[in-house]
C-alpha positions as CSV (number, residue, x, y, z in Angstrom):
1,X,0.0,0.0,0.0
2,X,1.9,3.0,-0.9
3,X,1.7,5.9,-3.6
4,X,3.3,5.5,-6.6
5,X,4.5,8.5,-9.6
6,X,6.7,7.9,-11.9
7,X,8.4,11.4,-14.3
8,X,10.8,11.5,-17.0
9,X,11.3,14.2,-19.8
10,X,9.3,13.6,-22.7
11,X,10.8,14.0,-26.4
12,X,11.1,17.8,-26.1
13,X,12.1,18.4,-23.1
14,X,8.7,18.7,-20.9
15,X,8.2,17.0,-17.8
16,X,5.8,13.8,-17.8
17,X,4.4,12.4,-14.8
18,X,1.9,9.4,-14.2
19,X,0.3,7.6,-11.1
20,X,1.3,4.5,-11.2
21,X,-0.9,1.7,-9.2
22,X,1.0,-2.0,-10.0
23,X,4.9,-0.3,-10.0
24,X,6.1,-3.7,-9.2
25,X,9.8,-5.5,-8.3
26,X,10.8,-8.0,-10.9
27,X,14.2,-8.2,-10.0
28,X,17.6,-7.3,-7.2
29,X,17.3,-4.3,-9.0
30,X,14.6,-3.9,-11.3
31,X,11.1,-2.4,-11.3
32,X,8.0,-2.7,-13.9
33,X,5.3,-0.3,-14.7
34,X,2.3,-1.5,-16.3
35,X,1.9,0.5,-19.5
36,X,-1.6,0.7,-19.0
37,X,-1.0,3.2,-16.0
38,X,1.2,5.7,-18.1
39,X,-1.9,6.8,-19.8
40,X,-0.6,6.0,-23.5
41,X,2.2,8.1,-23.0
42,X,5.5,5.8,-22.0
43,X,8.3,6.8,-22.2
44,X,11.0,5.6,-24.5
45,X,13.7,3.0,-24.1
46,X,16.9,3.9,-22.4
47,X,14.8,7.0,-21.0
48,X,16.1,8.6,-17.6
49,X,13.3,7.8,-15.2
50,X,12.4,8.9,-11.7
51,X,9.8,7.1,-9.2
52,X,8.6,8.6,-6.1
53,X,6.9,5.9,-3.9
54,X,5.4,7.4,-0.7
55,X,3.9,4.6,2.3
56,X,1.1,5.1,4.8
57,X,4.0,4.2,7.2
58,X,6.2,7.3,7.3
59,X,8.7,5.9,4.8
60,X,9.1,7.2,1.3
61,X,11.7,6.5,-0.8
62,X,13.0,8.2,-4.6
63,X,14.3,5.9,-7.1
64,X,15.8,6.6,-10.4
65,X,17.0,4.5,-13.1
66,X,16.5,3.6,-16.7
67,X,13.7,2.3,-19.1
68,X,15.7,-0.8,-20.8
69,X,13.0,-2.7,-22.2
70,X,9.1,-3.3,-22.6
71,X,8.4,-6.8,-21.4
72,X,5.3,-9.1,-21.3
73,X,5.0,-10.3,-17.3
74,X,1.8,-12.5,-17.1
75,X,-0.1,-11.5,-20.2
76,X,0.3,-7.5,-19.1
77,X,2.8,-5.6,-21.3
78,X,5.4,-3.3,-19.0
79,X,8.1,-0.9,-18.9
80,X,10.9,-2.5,-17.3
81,X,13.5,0.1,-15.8
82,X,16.6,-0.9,-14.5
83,X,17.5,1.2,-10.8
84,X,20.7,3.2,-10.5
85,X,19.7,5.2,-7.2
86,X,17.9,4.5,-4.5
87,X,17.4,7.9,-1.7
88,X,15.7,7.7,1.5
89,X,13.0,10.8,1.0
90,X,11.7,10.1,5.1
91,X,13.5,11.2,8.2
92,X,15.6,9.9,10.0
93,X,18.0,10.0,6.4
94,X,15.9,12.2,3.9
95,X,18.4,12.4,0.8
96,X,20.5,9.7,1.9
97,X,21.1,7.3,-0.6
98,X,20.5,4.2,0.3
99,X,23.2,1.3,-0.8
């Protein structure tokens, strides 16, 4: 149970941003995004991507990688973004990266 956003830059330089319900692990370090919740407007292989996912706990976390792929997981077709970063965005450690 947590929010879920995930922003990149779209072809000309704007900011996109979606609500993302099913942002999913399918890896150590690899996330999926159901293109279904980007509204028709996903964004492009090897695309810089950020995700901000925000728990009822008080816990929120920023993680930013790369779109490398769009995959079929279970008959849903998905953006599959490899993670670079990880940040703590919740005290005690808000901007800490987290190894």
């Amino acid at each position: 149970k947590a929010a879920k956003f995930l922003s990149w830059l779209d072809s000309e330089g704007y900011p996109t941003a979606a609500a993302c319900v099913s942002m999913f692990s399918v890896g150590a370090a690899q996330l999926a995004v159901p293109l279904s919740e980007l509204g028709g407007d996903a964004p492009p292989v090897d695309t810089k991507v950020a995700a901000a996912i925000i728990t009822f706990d008080p816990v929120a976390y920023q993680v930013k990688g790369i779109v490398t792929k769009y995959k079929n997981y279970l008959g849903t077709k998905v953006a599959r973004i490899d993670v670079d970063e990880v940040y703590s965005a919740s005290p005690p450690l808000p901007g800490h990266r987290i190894a």
